[in-house]
Structure formats: structure tokens, C-alpha cells
N, C-alpha and C positions, 0 to 999 in steps of 0.2 A: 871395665872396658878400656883399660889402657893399652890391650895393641890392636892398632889402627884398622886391622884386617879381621878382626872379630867384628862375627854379624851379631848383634843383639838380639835376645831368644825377647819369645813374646809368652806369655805366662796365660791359661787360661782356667779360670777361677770358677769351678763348678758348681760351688753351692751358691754361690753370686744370683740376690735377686735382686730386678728392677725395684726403684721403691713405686710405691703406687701414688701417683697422679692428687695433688690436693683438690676436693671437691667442695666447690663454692652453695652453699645453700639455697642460690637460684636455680644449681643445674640438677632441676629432678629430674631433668631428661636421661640424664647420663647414668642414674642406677635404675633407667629401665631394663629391661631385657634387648640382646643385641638383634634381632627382629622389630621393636618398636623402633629402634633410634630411627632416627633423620642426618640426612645430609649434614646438616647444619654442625653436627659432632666431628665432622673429619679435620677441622684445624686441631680440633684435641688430641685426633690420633697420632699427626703428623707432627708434633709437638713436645710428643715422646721419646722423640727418636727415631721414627717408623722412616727405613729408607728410602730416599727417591732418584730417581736418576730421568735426565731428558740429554736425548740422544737427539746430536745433529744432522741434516739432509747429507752429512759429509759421506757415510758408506753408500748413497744410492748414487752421489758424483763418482765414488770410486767403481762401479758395478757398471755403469754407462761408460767410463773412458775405456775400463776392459773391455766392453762389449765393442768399443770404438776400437780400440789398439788388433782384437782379434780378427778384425775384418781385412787388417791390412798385409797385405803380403809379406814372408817372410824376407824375400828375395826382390831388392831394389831391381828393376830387370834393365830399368832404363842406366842406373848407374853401372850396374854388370855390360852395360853393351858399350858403353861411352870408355866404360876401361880396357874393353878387349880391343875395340879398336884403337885406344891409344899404343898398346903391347904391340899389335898388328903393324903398325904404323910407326915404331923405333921412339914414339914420341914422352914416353913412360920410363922417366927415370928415379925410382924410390931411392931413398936415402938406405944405405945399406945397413946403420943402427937400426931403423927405424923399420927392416926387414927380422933383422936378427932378434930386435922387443917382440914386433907381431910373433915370432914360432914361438919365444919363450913364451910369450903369456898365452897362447893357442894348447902349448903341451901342460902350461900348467891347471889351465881351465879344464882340459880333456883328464888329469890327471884326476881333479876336483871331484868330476861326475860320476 
């Protein structure tokens, strides 16, 4: 991997087996059949390797602020009325860069979609 922009392959080894678990001469439980075991055996399992994942309250915040953001108008109507009468009124003077950024990035986003 000496250039920089190579991704590193990941190799997977087919005949590859787990090795099996050493078993303590107290745990007759564990060569019973997997119908008798007990609860009590799942630190063993998890132990092995067996995956776990804990997911946090954070996708049902994100699901509720949508459900908050959808409810709200797309169109400020009180901000659209407060500008039209500034326009109406001579009182509306935009910076004329600051005209000419809004079209560009307006044609570039229209272009986007």
C-alpha cells in the first residue's frame, strides 16, 4: 500500500473455522442439548463473538422533529407580507451582489434538481 489512494482489499478466508469454546468440567450444562440449556449459558454465547448492537432514542428524536418541521408552513406568509410592503413602500433596498449571489445560487440549485 504505498500509494496513498489505494483502498485496502479485505480477504475472506473460506475454509476458516471458529475454534470451539474450551469447556470447564463443571459446565455439564453446556453439552446438553440446545433445548435443555438455560439462560444462564448466554454470557458463553456472547463471548464468542456473537454480535450486539444497542441503538439509541436518537432516530425516534429525529422522526418527531420531521414530524414537527412537516407541520410548518412552507411559506413564511407573515415574512412574505412584511417584504411586500417594504417593496410597496420604496423602503427595500437589497444590496445588488447580494441580488446577483441569490439568481446564481437559485439557477444553480434549479439546475441541481
Amino acid at each position: 500500500m504505498g500509494n496513498s489512494s489505494e483502498v485496502p482489499k479485505m480477504r475472506i478466508d473460506f475454509n476458516y473455522t471458529a475454534p470451539e469454546p474450551e469447556r470447564s468440567s463443571q459446565s455439564a450444562a453446556s453439552s446438553a442439548p440446545a433445548a435443555n440449556r438455560t439462560q444462564k449459558n448466554t454470557p458463553v454465547a456472547s463471548s464468542l463473538g456473537e454480535d450486539q448492537a444497542q441503538l439509541s432514542g436518537a432516530h425516534a428524536q429525529v422522526q418527531a422533529l420531521a414530524a414537527q418541521a412537516s407541520q410548518l408552513p412552507e411559506i413564511r406568509q407573515a415574512r412574505v407580507d412584511s417584504l411586500r410592503q417594504a417593496v410597496r413602500g420604496g423602503q427595500y433596498h437589497p444590496e445588488p451582489q447580494q441580488v446577483a449571489g441569490a439568481l446564481v445560487a437559485h439557477m444553480i440549485a434549479a439546475r441541481a434538481a
